[in-house]
N, C-alpha and C positions, 0 to 999 in steps of 0.2 A: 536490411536484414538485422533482427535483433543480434545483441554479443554479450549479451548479457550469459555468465556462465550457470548450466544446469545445475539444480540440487542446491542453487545459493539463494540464500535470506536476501528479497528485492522488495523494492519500494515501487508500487504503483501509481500515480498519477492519469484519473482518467479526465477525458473530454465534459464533462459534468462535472468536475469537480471532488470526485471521490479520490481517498488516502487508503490505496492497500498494501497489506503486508505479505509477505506468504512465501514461502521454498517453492522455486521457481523448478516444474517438474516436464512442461513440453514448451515447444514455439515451433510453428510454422511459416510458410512464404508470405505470409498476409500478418502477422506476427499478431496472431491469438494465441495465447496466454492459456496456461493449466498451471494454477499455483494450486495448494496443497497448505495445510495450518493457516490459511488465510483468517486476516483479521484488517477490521477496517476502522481505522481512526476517524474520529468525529470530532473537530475542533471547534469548542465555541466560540465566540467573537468576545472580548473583553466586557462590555457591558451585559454580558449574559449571566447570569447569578449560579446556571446549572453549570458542575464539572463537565470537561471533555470527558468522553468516553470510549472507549472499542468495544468495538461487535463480533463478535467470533463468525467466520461463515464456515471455518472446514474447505472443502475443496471446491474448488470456482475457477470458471472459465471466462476469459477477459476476450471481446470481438477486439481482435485489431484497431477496428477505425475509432476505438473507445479510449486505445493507448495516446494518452502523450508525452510520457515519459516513464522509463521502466531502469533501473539504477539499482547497484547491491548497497547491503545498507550492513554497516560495524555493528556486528551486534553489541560488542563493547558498550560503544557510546548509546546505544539505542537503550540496551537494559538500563543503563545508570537514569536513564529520564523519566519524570512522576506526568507520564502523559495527562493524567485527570489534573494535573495545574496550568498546563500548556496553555497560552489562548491566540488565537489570531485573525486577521481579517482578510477578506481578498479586494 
């Protein structure tokens, strides 16, 4: 069962490999996901010339079996970072 607390700024991690953000607004026994202000980080790989970027989605529904990890995020630390310089690899 998710613990993640209602109404907080949480980091998604899906099964695919997708970075969301979003005020986390329901969860259920199968632990899908209704975030709210969602936005999803795109991170390029270092050799890539183009900036990372985020994609605004608004309100989006995460299936369960899609979570692999779901975590509140400082927003402190979060705003201070120039995500468009970010880079990383998997």
């Amino acid at each position: 069962m998710l613990t993640c607390p209602k109404t907080e700024k949480v980091l998604i991690l899906t099964v695919d490999g997708r970075t969301l953000i979003g005020t986390l607004l329901s969860t259920d026994q199968l632990t899908n996901l209704v975030l709210s202000q969602t936005v999803e980080r795109i991170i390029r790989t270092p050799d890539d010339p183009e900036p990372s970027s985020q994609v605004e989605h608004g309100l989006y529904l995460i299936r369960g079996d899609n979570v692999v990890i779901c975590g509140e995020v400082d927003e402190e630390i979060d705003s201070g970072i120039d995500w468009a310089k970010v880079k990383g690899q998997m």
